[in-house]
N, CA, C and O atoms as a GROMACS GRO file, in nm:
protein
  524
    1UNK      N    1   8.813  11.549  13.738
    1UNK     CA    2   8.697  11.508  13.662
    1UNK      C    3   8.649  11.372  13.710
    1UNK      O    4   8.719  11.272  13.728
    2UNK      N    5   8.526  11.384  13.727
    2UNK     CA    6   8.476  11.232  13.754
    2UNK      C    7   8.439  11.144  13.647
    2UNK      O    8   8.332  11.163  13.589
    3UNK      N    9   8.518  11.047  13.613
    3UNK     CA   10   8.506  10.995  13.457
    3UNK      C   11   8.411  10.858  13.501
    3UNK      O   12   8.347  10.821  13.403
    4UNK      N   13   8.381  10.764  13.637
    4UNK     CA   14   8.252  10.733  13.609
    4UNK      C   15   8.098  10.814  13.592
    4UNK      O   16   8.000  10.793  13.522
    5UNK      N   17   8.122  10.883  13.658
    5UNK     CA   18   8.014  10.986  13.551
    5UNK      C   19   8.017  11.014  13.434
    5UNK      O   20   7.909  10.995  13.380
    6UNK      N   21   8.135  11.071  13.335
    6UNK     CA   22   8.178  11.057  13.240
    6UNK      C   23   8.103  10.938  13.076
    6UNK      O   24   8.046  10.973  12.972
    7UNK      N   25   8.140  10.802  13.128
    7UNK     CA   26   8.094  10.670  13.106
    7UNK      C   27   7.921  10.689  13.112
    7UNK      O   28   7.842  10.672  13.018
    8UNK      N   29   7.884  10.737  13.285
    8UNK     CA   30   7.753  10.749  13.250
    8UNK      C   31   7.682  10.812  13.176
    8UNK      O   32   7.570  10.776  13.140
    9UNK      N   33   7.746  10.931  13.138
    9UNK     CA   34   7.661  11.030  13.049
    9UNK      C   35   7.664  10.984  12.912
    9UNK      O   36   7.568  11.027  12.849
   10UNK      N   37   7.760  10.893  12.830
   10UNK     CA   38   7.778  10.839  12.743
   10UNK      C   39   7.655  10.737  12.726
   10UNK      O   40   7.572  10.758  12.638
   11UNK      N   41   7.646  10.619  12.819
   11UNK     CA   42   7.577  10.528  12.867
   11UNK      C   43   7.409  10.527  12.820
   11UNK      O   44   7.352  10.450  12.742
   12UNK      N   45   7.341  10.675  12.917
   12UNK     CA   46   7.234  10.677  12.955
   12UNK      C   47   7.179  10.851  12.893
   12UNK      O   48   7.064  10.892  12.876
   13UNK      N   49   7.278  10.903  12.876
   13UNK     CA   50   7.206  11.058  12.798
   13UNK      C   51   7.339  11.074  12.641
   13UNK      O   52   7.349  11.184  12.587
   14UNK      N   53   7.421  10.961  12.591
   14UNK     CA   54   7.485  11.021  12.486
   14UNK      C   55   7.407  10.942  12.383
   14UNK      O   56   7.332  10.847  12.407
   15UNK      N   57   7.443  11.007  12.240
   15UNK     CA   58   7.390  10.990  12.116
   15UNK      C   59   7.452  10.970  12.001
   15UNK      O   60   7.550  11.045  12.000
   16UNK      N   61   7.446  10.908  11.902
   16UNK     CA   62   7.567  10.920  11.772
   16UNK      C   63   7.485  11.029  11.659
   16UNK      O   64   7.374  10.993  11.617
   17UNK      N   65   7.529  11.128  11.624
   17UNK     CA   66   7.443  11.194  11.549
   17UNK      C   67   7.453  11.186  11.428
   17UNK      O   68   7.544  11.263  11.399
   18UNK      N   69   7.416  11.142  11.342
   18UNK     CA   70   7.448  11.126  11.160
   18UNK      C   71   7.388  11.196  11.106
   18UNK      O   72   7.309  11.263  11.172
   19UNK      N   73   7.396  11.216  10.950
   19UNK     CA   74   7.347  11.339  10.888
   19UNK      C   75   7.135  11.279  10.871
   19UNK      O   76   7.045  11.363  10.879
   20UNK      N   77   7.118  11.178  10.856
   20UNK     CA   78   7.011  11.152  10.845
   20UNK      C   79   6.939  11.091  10.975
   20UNK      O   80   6.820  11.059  10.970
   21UNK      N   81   7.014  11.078  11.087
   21UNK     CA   82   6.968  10.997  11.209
   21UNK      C   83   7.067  11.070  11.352
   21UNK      O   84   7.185  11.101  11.366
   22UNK      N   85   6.932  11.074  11.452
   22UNK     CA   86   7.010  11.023  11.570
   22UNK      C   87   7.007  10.911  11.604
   22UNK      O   88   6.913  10.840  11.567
   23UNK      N   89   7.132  10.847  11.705
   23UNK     CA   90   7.090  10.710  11.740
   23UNK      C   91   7.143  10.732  11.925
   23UNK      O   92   7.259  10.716  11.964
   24UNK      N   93   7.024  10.772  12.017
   24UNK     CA   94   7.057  10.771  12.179
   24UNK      C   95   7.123  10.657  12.215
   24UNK      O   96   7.058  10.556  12.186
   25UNK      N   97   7.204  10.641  12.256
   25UNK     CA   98   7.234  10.551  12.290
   25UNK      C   99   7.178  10.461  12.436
   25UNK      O  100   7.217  10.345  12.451
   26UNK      N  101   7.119  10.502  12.500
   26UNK     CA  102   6.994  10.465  12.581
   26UNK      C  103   6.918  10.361  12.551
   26UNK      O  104   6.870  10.271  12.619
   27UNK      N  105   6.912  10.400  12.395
   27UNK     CA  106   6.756  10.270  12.371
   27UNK      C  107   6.843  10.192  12.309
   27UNK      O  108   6.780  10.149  12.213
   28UNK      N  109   6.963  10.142  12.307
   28UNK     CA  110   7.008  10.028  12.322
   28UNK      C  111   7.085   9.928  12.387
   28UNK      O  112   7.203   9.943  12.419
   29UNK      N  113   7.028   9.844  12.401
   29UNK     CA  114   7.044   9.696  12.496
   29UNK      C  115   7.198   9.716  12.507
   29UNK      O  116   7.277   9.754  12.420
   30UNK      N  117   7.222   9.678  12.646
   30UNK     CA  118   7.372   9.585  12.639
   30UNK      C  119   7.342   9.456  12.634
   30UNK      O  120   7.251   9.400  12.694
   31UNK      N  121   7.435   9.401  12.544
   31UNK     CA  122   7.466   9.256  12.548
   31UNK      C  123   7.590   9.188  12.595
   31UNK      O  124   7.704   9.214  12.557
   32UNK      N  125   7.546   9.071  12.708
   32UNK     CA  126   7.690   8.997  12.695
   32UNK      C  127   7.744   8.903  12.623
   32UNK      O  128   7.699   8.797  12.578
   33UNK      N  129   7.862   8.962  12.616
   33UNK     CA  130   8.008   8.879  12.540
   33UNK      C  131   8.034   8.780  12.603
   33UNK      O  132   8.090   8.777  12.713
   34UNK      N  133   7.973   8.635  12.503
   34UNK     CA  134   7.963   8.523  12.525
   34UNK      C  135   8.067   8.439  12.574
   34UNK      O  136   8.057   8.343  12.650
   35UNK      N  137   8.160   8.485  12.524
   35UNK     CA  138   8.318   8.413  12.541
   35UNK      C  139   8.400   8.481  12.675
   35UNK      O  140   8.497   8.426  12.728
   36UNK      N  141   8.345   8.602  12.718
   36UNK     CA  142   8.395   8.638  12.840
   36UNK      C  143   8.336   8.693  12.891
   36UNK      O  144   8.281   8.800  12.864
   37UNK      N  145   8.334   8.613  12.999
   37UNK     CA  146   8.241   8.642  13.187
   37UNK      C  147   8.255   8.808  13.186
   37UNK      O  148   8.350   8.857  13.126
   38UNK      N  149   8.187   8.869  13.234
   38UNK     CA  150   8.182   8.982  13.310
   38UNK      C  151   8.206   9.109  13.215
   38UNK      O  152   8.270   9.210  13.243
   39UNK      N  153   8.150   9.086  13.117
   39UNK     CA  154   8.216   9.183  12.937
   39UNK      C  155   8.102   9.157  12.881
   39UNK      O  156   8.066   9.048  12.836
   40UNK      N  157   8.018   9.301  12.882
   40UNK     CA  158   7.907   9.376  12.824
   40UNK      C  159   7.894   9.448  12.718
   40UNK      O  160   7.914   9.564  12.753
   41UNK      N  161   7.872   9.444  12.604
   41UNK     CA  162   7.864   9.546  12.460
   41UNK      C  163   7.726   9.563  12.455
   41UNK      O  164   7.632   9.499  12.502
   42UNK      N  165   7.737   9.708  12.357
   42UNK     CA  166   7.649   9.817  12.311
   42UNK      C  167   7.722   9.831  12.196
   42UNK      O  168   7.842   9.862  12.200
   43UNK      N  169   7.646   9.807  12.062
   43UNK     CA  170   7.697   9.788  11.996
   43UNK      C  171   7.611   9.915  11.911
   43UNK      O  172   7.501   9.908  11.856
   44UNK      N  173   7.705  10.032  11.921
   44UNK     CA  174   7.679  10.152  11.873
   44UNK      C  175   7.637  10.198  11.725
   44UNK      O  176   7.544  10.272  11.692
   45UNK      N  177   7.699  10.156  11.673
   45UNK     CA  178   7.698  10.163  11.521
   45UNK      C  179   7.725  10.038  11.465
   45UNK      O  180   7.824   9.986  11.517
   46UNK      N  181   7.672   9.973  11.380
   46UNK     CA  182   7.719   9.829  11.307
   46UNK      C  183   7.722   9.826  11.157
   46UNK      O  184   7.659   9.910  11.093
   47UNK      N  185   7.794   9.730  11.097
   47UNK     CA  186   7.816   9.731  10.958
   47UNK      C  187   7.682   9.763  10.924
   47UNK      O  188   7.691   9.858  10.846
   48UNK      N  189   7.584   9.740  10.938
   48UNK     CA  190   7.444   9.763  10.839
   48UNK      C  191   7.446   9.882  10.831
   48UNK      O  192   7.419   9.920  10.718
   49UNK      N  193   7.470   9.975  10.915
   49UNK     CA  194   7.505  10.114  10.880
   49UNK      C  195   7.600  10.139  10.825
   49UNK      O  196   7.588  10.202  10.720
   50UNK      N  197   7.699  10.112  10.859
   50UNK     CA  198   7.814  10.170  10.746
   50UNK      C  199   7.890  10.108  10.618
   50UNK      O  200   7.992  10.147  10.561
   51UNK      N  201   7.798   9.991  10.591
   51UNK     CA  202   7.816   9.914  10.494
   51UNK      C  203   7.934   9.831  10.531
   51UNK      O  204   7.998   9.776  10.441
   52UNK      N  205   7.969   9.816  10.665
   52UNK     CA  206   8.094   9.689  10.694
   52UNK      C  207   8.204   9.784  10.715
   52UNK      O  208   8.285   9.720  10.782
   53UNK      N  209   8.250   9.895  10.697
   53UNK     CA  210   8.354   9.956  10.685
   53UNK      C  211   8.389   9.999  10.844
   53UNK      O  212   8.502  10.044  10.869
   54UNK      N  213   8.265   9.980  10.978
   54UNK     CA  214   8.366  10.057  11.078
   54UNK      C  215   8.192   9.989  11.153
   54UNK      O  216   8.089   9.972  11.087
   55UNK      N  217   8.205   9.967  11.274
   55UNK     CA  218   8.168   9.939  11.415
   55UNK      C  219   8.233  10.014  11.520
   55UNK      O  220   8.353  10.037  11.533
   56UNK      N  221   8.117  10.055  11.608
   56UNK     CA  222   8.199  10.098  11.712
   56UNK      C  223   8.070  10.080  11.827
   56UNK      O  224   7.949  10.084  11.802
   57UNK      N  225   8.131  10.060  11.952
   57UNK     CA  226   8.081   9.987  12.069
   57UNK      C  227   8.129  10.034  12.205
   57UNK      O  228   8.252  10.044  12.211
   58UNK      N  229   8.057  10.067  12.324
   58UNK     CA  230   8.025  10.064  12.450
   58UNK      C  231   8.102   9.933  12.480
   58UNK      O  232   8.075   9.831  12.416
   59UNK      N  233   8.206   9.935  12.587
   59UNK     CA  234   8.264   9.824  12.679
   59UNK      C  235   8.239   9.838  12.776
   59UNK      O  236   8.259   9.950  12.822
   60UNK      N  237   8.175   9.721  12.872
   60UNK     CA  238   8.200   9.765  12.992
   60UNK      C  239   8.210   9.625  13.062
   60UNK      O  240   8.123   9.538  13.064
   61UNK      N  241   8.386   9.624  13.140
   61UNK     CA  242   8.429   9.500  13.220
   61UNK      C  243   8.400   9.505  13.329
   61UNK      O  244   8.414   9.619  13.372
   62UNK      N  245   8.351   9.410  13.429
   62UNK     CA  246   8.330   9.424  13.547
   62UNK      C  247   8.445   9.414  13.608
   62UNK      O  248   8.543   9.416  13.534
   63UNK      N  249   8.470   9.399  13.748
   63UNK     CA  250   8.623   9.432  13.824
   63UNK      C  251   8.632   9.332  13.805
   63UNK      O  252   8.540   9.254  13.824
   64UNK      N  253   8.787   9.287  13.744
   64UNK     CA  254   8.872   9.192  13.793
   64UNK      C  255   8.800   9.085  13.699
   64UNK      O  256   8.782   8.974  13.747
   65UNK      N  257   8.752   9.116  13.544
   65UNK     CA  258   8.730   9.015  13.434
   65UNK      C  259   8.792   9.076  13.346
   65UNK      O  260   8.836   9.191  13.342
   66UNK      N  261   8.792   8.997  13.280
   66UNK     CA  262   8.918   9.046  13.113
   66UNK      C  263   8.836   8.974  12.956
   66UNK      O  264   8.787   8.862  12.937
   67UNK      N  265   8.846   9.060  12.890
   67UNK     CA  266   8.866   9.028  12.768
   67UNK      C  267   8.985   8.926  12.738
   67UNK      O  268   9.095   8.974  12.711
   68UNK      N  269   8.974   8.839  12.740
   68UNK     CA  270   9.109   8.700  12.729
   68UNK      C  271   9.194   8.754  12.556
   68UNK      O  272   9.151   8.829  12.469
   69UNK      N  273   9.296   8.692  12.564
   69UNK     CA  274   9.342   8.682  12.432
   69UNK      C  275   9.301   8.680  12.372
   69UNK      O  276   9.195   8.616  12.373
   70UNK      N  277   9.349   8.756  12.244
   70UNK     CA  278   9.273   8.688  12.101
   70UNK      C  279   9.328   8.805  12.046
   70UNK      O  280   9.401   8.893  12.091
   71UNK      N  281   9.247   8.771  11.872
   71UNK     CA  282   9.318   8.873  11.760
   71UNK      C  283   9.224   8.867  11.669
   71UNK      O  284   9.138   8.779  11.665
   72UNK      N  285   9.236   8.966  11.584
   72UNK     CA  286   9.144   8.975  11.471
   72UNK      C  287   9.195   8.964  11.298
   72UNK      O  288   9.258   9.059  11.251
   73UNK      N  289   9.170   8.871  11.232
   73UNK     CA  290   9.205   8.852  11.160
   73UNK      C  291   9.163   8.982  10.981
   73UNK      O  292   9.200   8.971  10.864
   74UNK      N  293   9.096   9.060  11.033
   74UNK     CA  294   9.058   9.144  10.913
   74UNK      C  295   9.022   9.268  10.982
   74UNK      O  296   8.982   9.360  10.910
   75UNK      N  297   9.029   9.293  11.136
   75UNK     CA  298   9.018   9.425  11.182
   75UNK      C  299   9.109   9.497  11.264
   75UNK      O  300   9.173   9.452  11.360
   76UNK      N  301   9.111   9.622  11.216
   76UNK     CA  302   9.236   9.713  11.320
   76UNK      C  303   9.104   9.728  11.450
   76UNK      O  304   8.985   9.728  11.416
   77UNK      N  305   9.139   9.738  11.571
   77UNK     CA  306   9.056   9.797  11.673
   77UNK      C  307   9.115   9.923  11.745
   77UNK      O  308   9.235   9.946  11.738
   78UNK      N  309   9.066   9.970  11.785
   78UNK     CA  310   9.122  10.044  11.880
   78UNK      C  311   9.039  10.030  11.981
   78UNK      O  312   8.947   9.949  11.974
   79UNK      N  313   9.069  10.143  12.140
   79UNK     CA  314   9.012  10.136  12.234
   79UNK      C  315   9.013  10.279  12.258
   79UNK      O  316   9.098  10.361  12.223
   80UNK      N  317   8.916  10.293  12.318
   80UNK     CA  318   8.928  10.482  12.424
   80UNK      C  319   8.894  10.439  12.535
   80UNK      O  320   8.788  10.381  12.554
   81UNK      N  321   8.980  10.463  12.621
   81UNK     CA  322   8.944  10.412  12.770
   81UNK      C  323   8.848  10.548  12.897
   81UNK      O  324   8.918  10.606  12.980
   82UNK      N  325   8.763  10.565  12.893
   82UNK     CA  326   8.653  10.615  12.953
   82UNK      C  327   8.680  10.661  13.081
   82UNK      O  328   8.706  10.772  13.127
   83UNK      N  329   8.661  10.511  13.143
   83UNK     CA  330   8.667  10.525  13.282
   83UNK      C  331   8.718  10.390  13.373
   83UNK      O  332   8.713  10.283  13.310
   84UNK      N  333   8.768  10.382  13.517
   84UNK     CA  334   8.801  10.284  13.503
   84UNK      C  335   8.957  10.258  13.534
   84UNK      O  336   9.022  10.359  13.563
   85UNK      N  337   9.024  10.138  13.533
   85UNK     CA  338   9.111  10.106  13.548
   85UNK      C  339   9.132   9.969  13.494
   85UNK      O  340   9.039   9.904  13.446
   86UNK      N  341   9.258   9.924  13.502
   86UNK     CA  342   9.295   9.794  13.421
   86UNK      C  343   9.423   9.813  13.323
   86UNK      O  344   9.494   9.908  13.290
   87UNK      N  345   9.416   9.695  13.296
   87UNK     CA  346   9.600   9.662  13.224
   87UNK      C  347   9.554   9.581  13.072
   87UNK      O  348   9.517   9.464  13.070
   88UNK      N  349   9.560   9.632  13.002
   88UNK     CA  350   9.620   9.607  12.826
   88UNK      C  351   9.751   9.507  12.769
   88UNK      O  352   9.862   9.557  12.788
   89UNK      N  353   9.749   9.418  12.725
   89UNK     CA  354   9.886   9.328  12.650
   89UNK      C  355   9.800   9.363  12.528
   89UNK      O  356   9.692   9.332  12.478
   90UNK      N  357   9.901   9.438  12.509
   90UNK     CA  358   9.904   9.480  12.344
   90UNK      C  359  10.046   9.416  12.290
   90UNK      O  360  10.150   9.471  12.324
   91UNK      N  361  10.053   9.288  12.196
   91UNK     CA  362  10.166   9.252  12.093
   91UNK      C  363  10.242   9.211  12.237
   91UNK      O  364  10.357   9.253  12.228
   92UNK      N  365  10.223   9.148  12.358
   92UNK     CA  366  10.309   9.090  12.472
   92UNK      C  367  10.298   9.209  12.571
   92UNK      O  368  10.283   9.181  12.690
   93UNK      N  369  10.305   9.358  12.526
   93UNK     CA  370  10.348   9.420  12.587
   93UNK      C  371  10.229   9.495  12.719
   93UNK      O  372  10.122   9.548  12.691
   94UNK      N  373  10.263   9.485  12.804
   94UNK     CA  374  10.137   9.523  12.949
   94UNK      C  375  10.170   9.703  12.943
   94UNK      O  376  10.268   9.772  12.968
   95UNK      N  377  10.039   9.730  12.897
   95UNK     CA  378   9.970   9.860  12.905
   95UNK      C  379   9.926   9.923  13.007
   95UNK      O  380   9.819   9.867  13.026
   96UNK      N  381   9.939  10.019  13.101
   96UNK     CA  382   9.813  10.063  13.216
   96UNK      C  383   9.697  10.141  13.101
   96UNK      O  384   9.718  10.233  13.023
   97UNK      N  385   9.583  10.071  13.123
   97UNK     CA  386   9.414  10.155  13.101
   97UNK      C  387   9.430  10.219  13.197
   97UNK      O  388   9.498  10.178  13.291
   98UNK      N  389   9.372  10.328  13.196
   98UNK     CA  390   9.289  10.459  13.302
   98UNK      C  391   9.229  10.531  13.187
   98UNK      O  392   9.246  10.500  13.069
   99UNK      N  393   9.168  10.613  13.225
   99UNK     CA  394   9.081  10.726  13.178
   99UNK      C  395   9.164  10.839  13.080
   99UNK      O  396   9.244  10.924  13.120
  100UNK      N  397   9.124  10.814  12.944
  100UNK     CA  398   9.224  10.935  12.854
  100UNK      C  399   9.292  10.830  12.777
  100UNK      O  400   9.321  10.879  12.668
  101UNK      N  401   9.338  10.684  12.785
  101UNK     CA  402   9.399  10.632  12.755
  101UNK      C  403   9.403  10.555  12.579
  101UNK      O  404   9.361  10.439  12.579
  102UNK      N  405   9.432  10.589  12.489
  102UNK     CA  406   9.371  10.491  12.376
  102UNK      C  407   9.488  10.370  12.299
  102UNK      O  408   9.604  10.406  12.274
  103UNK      N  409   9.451  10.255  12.273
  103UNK     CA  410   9.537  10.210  12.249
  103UNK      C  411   9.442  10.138  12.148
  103UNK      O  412   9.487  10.053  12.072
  104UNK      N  413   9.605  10.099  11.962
  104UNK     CA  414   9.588  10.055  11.916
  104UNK      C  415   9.575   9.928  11.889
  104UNK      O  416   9.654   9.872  11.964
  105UNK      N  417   9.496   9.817  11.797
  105UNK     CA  418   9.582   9.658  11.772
  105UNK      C  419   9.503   9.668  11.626
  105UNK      O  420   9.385   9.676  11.591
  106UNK      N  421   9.678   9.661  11.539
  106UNK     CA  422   9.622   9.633  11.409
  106UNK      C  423   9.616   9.484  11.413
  106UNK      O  424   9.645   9.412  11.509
  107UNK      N  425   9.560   9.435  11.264
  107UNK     CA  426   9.537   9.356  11.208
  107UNK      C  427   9.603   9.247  11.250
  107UNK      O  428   9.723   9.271  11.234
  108UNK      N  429   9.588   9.134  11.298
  108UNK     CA  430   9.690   9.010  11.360
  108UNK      C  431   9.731   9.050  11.471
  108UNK      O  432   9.781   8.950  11.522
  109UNK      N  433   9.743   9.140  11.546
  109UNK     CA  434   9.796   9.163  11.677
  109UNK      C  435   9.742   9.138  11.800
  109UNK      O  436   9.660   9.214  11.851
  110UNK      N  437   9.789   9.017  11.864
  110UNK     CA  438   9.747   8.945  12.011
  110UNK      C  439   9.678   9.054  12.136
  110UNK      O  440   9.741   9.160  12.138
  111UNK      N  441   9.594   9.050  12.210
  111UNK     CA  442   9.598   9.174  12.289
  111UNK      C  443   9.436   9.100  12.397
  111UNK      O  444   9.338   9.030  12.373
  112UNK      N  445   9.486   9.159  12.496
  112UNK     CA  446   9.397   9.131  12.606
  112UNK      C  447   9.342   9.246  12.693
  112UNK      O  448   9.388   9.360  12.702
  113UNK      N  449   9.242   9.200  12.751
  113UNK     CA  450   9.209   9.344  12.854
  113UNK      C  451   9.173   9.262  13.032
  113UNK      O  452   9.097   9.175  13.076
  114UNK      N  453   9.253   9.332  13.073
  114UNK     CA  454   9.203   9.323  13.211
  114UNK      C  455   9.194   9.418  13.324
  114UNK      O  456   9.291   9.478  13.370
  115UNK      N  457   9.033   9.431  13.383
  115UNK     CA  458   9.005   9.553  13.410
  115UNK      C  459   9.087   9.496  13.567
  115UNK      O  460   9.144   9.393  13.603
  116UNK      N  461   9.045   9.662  13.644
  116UNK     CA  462   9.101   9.678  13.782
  116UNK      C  463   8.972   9.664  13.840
  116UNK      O  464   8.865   9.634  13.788
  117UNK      N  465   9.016   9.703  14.015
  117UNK     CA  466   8.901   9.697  14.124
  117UNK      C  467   8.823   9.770  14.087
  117UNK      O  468   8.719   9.712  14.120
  118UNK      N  469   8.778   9.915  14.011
  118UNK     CA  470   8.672   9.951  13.962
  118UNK      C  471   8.650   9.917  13.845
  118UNK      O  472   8.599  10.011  13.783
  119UNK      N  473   8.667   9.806  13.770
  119UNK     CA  474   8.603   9.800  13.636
  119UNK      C  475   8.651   9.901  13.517
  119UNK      O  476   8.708  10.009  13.529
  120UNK      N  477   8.605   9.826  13.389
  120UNK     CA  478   8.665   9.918  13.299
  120UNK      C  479   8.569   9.993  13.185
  120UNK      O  480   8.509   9.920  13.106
  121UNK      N  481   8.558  10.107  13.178
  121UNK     CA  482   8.464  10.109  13.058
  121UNK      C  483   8.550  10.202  12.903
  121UNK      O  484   8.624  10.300  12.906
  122UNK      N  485   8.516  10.147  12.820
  122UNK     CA  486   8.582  10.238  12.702
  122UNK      C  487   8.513  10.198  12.567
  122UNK      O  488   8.405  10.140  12.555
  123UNK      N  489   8.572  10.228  12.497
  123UNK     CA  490   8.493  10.280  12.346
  123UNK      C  491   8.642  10.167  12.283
  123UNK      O  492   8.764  10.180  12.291
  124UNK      N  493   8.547  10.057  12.221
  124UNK     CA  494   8.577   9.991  12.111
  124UNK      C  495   8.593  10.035  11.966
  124UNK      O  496   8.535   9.929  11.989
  125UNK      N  497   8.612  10.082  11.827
  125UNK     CA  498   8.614  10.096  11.722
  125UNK      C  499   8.671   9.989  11.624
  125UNK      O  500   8.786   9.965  11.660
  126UNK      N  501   8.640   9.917  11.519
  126UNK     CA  502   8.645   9.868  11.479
  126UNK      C  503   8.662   9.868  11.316
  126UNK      O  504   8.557   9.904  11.261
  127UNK      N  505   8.782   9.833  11.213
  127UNK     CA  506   8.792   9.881  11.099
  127UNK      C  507   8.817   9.780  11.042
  127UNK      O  508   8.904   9.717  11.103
  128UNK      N  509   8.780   9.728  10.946
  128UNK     CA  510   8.623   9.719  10.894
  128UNK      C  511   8.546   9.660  11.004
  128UNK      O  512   8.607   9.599  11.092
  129UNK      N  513   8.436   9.669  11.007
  129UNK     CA  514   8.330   9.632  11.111
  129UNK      C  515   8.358   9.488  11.169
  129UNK      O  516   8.384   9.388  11.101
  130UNK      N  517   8.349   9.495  11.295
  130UNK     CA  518   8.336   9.334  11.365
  130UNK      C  519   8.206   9.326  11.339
  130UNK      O  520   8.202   9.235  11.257
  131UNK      N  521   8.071   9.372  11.361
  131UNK     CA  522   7.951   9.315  11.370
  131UNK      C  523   7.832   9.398  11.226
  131UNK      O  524   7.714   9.362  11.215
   0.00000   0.00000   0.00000
């Protein structure tokens, strides 16, 4: 399977479908993540929709940038890793990302991302909403 294609079809032809809305995901912007170089969000769904209870977001690292440390003080995250390559410290511990891959970080738990020579793309989720 070619999973940067995969990423793209998500990207540029996928959609979130709700009972009262579609939302393409096309007609919305990526933005960069201020605090780290080379780390792009699409910020799929946001608390205004779900009343704060869940976010979920488009990642995409360029080769060889990382999401640096850090933790969240009121959200579980998870990740779905797309496409891509790169290494995960989840709680100290070094993860391989590839494609298929999902990994948790509850509440207080330290965790970093650093993509490989092709970059990383995956699906953020967020409980209760980061944004």
């Amino acid at each position: 399977m070619d999973y940067k294609n995969l990423f793209e079809k998500f990207n540029e032809g996928g959609k979130m479908l709700l009972p009262d809305a579609a939302v393409a995901f096309d007609t919305i912007q990526w933005s960069k993540y201020p605090a780290f170089e080379g780390v792009e969000l699409k910020a799929i769904i946001t608390s205004e929709r779900t009343d704060g209870q869940f976010s979920y977001h488009l990642v995409r690292i360029a080769p060889h940038k990382k999401i640096g440390d850090h933790f969240h003080e009121k959200q579980l995250e998870t990740h779905e890793v797309i496409s891509g390559t790169g290494v995960c410290v989840n709680d100290g511990v070094e993860l391989p990302y590839e494609a298929g891959v999902i990994s948790i970080f509850p509440v207080g738990v330290p965790h970093e991302v650093i993509a490989g020579d092709d970059g990383l793309c995956l699906f953020a989720k967020f409980m209760p909403a980061l944004c």
